[in-house]
C-alpha positions in Angstrom: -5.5 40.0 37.3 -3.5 39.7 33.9 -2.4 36.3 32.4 0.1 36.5 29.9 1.5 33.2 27.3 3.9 33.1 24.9 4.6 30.7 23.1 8.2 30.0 21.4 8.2 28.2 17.8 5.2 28.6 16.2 5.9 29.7 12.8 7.5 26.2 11.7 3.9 24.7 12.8 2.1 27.8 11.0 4.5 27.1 7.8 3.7 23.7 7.9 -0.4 23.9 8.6 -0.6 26.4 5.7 1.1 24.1 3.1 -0.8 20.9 4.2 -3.9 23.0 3.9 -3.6 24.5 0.4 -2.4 21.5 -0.8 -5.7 19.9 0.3 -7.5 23.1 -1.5 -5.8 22.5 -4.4 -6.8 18.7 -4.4 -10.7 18.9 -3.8 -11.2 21.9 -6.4 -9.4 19.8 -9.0 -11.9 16.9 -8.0 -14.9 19.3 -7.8 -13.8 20.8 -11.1 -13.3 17.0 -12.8 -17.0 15.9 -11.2 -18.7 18.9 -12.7 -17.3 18.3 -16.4 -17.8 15.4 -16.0 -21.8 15.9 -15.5 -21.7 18.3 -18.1 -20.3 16.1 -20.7 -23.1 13.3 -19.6 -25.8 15.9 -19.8 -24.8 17.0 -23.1 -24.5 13.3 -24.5 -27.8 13.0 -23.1 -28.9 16.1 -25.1 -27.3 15.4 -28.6 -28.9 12.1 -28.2 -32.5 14.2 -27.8 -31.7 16.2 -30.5 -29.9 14.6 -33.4 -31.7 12.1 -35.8 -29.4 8.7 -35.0 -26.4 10.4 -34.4 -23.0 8.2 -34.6 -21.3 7.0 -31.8 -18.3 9.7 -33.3 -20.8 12.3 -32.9 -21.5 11.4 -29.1 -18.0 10.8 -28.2 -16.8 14.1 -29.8 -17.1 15.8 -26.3 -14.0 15.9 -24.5 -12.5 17.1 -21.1 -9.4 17.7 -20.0 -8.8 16.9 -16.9 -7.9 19.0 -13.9 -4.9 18.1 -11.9 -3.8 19.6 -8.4 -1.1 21.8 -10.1 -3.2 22.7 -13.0 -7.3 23.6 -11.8 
């Protein structure tokens, strides 16, 4: 017994399913990138804090991050 399916315009569907997806990809490791500096930068303020003698609040602001955006991870 052999069964046999085809199936007639799928590649608009499979088009459309891959750019929804890696747009998605693109979205949450942007996020996951922003949450990690994010921690980062705390844990060093919480360091400098530790290890400097009264450090200024210019000292413990002078971490920055630049933020990661969908089009630019």
């Amino acid at each position: 017994m052999r069964i046999e399916a085809r199936v007639k315009g799928l590649e608009p569907v499979k088009r459309l399913m891959d750019q929804l997806s890696r747009g998605k990809l693109q979205a949450a490791s942007a996020k996951a990138i922003n949450d990690t500096g994010f921690e980062v930068r705390r844990a060093l303020q919480s360091e400098m804090g530790s290890v400097f003698d009264r450090p200024t609040d210019y000292i413990m602001r002078s971490t920055r991050l630049t933020k990661a955006t969908r089009d630019k991870p």
